[in-house]
Z-matrix of the N, CA and C atoms (Angstrom, degrees):
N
C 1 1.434
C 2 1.531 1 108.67
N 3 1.490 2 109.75 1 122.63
C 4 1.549 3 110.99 2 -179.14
C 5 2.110 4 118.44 3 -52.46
N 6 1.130 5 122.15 4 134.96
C 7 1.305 6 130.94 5 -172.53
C 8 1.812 7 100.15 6 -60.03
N 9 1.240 8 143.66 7 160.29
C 10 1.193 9 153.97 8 -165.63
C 11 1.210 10 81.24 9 -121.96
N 12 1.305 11 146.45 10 -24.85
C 13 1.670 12 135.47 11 -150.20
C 14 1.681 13 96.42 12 -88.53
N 15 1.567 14 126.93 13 115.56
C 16 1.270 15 140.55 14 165.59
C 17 1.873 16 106.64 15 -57.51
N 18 1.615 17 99.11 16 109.03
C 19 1.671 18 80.48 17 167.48
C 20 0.797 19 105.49 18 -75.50
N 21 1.591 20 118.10 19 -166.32
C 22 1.747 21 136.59 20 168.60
C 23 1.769 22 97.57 21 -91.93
N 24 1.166 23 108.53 22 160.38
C 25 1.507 24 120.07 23 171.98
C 26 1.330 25 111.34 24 -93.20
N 27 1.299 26 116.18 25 119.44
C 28 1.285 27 131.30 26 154.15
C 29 1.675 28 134.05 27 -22.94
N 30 1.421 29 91.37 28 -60.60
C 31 1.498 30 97.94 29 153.46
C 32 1.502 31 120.77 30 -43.53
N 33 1.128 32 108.21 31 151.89
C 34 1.686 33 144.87 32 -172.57
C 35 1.352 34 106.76 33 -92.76
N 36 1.558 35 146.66 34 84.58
C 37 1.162 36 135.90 35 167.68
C 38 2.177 37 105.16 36 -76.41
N 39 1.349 38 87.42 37 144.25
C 40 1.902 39 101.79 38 -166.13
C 41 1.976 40 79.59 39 -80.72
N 42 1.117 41 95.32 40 151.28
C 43 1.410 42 133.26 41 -168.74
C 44 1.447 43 90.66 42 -81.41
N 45 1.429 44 119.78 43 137.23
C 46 1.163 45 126.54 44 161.64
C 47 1.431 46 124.65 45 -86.63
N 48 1.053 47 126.20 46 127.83
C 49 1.772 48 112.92 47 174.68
C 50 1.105 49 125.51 48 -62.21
N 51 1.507 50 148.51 49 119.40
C 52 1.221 51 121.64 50 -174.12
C 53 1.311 52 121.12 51 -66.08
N 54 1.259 53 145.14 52 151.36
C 55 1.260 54 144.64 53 170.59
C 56 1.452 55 109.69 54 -40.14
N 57 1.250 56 143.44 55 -45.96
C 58 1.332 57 157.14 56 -154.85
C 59 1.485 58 105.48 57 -82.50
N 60 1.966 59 117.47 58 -17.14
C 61 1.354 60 106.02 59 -175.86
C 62 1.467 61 94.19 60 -126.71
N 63 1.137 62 137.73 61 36.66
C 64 1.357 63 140.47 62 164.45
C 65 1.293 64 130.91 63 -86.84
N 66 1.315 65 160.49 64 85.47
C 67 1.180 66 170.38 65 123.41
C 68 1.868 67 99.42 66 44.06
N 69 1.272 68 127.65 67 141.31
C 70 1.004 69 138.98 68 152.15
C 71 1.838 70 94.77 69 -32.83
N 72 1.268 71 132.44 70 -66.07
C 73 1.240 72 123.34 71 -147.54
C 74 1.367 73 112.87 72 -73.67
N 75 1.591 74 101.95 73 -30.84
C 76 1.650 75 103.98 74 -177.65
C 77 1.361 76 105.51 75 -76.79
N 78 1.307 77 125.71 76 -17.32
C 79 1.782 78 126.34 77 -174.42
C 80 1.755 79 95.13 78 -81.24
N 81 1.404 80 133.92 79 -33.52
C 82 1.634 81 127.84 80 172.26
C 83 1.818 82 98.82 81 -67.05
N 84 1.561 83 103.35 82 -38.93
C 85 1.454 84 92.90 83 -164.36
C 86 1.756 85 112.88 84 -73.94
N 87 1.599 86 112.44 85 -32.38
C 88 1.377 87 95.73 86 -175.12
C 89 1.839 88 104.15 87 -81.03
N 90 1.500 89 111.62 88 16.55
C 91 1.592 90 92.32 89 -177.57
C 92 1.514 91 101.04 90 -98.01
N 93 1.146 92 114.74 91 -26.81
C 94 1.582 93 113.93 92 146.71
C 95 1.109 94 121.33 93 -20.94
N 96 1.008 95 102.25 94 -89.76
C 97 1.843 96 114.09 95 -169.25
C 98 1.462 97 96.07 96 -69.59
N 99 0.983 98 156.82 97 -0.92
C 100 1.449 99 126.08 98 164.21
C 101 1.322 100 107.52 99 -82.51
N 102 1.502 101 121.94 100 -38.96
C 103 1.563 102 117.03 101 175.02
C 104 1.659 103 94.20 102 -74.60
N 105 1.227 104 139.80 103 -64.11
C 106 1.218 105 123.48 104 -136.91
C 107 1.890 106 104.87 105 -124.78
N 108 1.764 107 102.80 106 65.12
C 109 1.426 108 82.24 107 -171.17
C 110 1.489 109 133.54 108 -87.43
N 111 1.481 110 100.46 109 29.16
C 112 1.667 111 112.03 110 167.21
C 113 2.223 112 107.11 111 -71.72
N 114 1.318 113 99.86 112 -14.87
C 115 1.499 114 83.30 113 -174.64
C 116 1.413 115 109.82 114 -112.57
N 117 1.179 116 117.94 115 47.94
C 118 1.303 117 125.22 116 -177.84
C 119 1.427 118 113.02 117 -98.39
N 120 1.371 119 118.63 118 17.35
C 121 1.606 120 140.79 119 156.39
C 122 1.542 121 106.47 120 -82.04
N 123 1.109 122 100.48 121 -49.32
C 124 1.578 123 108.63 122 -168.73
C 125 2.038 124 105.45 123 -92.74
N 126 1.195 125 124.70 124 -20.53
C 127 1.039 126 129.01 125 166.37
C 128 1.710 127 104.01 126 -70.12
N 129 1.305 128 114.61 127 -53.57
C 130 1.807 129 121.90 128 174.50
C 131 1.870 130 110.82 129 -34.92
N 132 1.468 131 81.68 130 -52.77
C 133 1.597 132 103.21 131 -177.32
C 134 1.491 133 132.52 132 -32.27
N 135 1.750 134 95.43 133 -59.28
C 136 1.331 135 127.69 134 169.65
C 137 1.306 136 100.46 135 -72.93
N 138 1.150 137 138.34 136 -56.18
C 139 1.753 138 129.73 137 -152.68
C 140 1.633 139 102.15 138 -83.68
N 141 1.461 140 116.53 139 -24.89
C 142 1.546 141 102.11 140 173.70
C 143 1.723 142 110.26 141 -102.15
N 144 1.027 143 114.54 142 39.08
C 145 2.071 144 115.03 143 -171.86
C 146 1.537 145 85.78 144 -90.55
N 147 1.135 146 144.16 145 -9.80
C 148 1.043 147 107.46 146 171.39
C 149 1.409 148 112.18 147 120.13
N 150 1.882 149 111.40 148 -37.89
C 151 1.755 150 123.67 149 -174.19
C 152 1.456 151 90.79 150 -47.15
N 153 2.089 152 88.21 151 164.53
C 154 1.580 153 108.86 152 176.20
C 155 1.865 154 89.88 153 -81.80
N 156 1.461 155 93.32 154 174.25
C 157 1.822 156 91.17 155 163.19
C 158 1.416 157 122.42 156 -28.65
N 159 1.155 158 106.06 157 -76.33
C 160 1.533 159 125.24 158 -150.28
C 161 2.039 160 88.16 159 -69.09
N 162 1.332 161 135.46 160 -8.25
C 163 1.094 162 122.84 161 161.52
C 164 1.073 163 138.17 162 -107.82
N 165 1.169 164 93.39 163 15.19
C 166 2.020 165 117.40 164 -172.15
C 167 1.840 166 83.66 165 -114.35
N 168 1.040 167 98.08 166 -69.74
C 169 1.851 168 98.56 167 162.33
C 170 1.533 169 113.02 168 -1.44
N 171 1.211 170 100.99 169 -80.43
C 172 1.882 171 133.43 170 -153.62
C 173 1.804 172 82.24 171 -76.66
N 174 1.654 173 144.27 172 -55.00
C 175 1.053 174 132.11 173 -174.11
C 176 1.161 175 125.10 174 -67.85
N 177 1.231 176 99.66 175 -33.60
C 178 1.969 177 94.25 176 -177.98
C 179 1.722 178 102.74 177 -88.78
N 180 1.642 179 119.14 178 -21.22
C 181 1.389 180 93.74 179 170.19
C 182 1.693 181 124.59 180 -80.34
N 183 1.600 182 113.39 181 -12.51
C 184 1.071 183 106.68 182 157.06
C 185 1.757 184 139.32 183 -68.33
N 186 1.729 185 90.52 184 -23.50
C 187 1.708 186 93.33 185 166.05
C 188 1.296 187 113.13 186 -72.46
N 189 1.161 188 93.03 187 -47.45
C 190 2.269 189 94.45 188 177.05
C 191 1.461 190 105.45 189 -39.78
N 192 1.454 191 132.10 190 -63.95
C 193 1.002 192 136.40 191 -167.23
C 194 1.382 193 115.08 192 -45.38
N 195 1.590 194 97.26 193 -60.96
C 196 1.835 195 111.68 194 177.89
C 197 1.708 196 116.16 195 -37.38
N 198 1.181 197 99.52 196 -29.38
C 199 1.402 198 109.94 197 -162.53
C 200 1.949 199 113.80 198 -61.36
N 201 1.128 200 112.61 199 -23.92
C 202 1.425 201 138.80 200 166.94
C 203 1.487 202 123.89 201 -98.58
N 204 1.228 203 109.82 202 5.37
C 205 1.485 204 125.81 203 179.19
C 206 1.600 205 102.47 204 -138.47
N 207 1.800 206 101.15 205 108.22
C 208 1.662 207 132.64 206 172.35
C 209 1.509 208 98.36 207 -55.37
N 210 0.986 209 119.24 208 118.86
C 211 1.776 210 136.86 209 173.04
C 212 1.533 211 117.74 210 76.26
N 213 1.148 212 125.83 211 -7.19
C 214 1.848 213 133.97 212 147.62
C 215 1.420 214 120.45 213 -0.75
N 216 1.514 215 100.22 214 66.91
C 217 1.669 216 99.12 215 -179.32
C 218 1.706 217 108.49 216 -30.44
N 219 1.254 218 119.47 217 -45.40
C 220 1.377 219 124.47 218 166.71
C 221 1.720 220 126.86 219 -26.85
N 222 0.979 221 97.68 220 -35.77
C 223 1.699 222 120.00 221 -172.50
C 224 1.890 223 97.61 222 -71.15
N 225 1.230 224 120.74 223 -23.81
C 226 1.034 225 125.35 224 170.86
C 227 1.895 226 119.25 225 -75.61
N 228 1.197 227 103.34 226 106.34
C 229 1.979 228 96.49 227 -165.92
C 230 1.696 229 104.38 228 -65.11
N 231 1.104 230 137.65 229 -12.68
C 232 1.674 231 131.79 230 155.02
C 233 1.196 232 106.55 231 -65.98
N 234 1.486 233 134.14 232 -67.38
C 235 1.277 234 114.63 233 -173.60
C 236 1.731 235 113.72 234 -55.68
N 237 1.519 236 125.89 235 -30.18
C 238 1.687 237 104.38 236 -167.75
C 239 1.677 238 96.95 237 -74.93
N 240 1.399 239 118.43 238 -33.67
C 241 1.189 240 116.34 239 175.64
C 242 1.356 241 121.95 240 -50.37
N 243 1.046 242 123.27 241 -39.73
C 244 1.456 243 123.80 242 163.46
C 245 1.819 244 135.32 243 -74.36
N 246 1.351 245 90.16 244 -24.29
C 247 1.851 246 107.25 245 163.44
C 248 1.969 247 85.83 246 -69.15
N 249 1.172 248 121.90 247 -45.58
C 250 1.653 249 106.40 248 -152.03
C 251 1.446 250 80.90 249 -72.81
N 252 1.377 251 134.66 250 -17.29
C 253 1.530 252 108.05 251 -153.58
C 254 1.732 253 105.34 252 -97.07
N 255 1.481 254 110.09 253 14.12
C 256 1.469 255 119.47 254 -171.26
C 257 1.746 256 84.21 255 -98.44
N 258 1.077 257 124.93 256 -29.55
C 259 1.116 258 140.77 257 -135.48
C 260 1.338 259 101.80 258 -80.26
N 261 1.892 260 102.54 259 -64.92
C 262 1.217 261 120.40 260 158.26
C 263 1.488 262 142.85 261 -45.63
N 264 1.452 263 115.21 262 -27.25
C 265 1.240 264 155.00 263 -162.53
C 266 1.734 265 102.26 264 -92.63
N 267 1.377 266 118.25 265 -49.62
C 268 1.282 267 122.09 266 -165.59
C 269 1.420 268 114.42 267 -102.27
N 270 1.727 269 117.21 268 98.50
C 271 1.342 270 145.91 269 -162.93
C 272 1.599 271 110.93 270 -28.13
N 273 1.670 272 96.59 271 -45.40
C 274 1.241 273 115.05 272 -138.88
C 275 1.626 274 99.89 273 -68.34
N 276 1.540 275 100.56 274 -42.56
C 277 2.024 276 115.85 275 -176.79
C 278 1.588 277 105.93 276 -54.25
């Protein structure tokens, strides 16, 4: 007679972040991917290049943006990465 007792799954479910410890950049990046999760290559892209905050910040909100704007050099994840890296670069921001 089959056991009623539920094991646990073996499998590994990935840890959720809580909302409360997420970075400005990861809160633009997961609103991405919930509307659009075909670009979560190009969202990866931007969030691991390497920028400090405030230039990973400035890149992924310029890809977000692009995303509603037809021909948006922005829409390209090298170019926002490189707007973030002026970003990073320039003392003054």
């Amino acid at each position: 007679m089959p056991s009623a007792v539920k094991r646990p799954s073996t499998r590994k479910k990935a840890a959720a972040t809580k909302p409360e410890n997420r970075s400005p950049s990861e809160i633009v990046a997961d609103e991405i991917l919930t509307r659009y999760s075909d670009l979560a290559p190009s969202v990866n892209r931007i969030m691991q290049s390497g920028l400090d905050e405030a230039g990973q910040l400035h890149a992924i909100t310029l890809f977000q943006r692009s995303l509603s704007v037809p021909g948006d050099p922005m829409r390209s994840p090298l170019n926002a990465i490189e707007a973030g890296r002026t970003v990073a670069a320039d003392p003054a921001q």
